[in-house]
N, C-alpha and C positions, 0 to 999 in steps of 0.2 A: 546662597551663602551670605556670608559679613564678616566685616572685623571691626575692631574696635581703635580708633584712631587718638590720640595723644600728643598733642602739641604743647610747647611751653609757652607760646603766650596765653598758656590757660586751655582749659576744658578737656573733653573726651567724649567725645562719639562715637555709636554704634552705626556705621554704615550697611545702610540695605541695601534689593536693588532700587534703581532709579533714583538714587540719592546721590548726591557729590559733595565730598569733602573739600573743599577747596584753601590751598595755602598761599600763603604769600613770604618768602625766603625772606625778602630783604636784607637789611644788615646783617642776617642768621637767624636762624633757628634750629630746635634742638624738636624733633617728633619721632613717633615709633606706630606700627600698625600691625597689629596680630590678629591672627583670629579670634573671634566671638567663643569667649570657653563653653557656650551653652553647648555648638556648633561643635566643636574639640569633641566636647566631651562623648557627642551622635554621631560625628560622623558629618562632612557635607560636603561640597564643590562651589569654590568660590569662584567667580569668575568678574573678571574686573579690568579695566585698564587706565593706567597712569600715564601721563604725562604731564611734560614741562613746559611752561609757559615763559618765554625772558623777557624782563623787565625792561621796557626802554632805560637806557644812561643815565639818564636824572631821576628814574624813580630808583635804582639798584640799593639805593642805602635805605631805603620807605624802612618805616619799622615793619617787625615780621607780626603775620596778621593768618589767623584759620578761622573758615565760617565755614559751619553745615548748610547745605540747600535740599530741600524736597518740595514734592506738592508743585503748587504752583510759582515758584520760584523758576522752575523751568520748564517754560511753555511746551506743551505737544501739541502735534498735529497727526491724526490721521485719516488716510485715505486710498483708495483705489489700492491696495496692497504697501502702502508704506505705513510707518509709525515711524517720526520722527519726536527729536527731545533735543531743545536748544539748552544746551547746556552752557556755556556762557558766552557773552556778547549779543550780537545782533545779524539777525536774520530774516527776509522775507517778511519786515514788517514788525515782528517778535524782537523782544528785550530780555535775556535771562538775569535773573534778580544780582548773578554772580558777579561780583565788585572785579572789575579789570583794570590795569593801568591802560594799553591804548586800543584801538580799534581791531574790532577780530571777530569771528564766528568759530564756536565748535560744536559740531551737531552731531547726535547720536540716530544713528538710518538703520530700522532693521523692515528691508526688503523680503516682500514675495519673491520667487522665479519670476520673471518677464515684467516687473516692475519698473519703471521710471524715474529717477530723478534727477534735478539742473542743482548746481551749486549758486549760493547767492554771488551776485555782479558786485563790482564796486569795491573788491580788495586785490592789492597787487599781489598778495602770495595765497594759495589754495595749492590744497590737498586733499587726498581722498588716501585712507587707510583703512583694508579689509582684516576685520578680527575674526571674522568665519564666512565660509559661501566663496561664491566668485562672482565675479561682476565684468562687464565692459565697459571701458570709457575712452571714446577717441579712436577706437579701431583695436585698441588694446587691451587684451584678460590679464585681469588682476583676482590674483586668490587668496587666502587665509595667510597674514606675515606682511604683504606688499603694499608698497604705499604709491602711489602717483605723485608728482609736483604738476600741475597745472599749470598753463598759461596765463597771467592776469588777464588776456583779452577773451571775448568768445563766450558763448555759453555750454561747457562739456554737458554732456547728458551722459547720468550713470545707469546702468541697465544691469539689475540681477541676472545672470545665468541662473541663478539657483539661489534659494533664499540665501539670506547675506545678512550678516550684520557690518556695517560700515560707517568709521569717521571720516569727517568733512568737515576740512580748518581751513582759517585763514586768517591773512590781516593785513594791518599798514607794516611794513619792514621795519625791526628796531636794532638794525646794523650788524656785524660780524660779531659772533661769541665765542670765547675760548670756554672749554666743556674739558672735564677732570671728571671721572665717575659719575655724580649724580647734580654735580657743582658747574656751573652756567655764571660766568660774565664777561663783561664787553672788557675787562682786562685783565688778563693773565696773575698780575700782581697781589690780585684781590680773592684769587681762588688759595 
């Protein structure tokens, strides 16, 4: 599937898979995302997931900023039954081209059954969040919906039960957020 993404500091993209829209709120912004009418018009199954990034305190006012990435923008790796896709920041060496305010990894994992994988070291907050499959990590089954908080210390190793697609985040802490629907800041006043 795709849609077609619309932001007001300009442009409009068709997102496919292995592509990422990426926004940047800041002071506001005004976007909209619908289906691809080709797609409408046949029939198709989008599949896709969203989330929200907060902005360290001093960059919260940044002006609002959208960039499309594909291709080589975000490195992949595969092997022994994974396919991984840094989608942005940095990881095991890899850089994804995706403009960040502070330090973070978020990785797209789509596991065989009895598959392997560590999350990268060196950030105090990590998670692990299964969008299909189920997995082990730490003693504990995790399935399609569930997300883990990780320890910053330690190296978790994730292990598919059963093929799995799963994200794997992290970063430096950029403090407490007050959250109202889809609207994120560090002060209530400002939402």
């Amino acid at each position: 599937g795709g849609s077609v993404h619309r932001a007001s500091p300009g442009g409009q993209e068709r997102l496919r898979p292995g592509e990422v829209n990426w926004m940047t709120a800041g002071r506001g912004i005004v976007h909209s995302e619908r289906t691809d009418p080709s797609l409408r018009a046949t029939g198709a199954v989008m599949h896709g997931l969203q989330a929200w990034v907060a902005l360290p305190e001093a960059e919260e006012e940044t002006d609002p900023a959208f960039f499309h990435h594909e291709g080589e923008d975000l490195p992949t790796y595969e092997s022994g039954g994974l396919f991984a896709r840094l989608i942005a920041g940095e990881a095991f060496g890899a850089k994804a081209k995706v403009k960040t305010h502070s330090p973070m990894f978020y990785i797209h994992w789509a596991l065989k059954a009895g598959t392997k994988a560590s999350l990268p070291t060196g950030y105090p907050e990590r998670a692990v969040y299964v969008v299909e499959g189920e997995i082990e990590i730490d003693g504990r089954t995790l399935t399609k919906g569930q997300m883990a908080v990780l320890s910053p210390v330690g190296q978790p190793v994730v292990t598919a039960l059963t093929d799995a697609t799963v994200m794997a985040l992290g970063g430096e802490p950029v403090g407490p957020r007050f959250i109202w629907w889809n609207l994120v800041s560090s002060r209530a006043d400002r939402i």
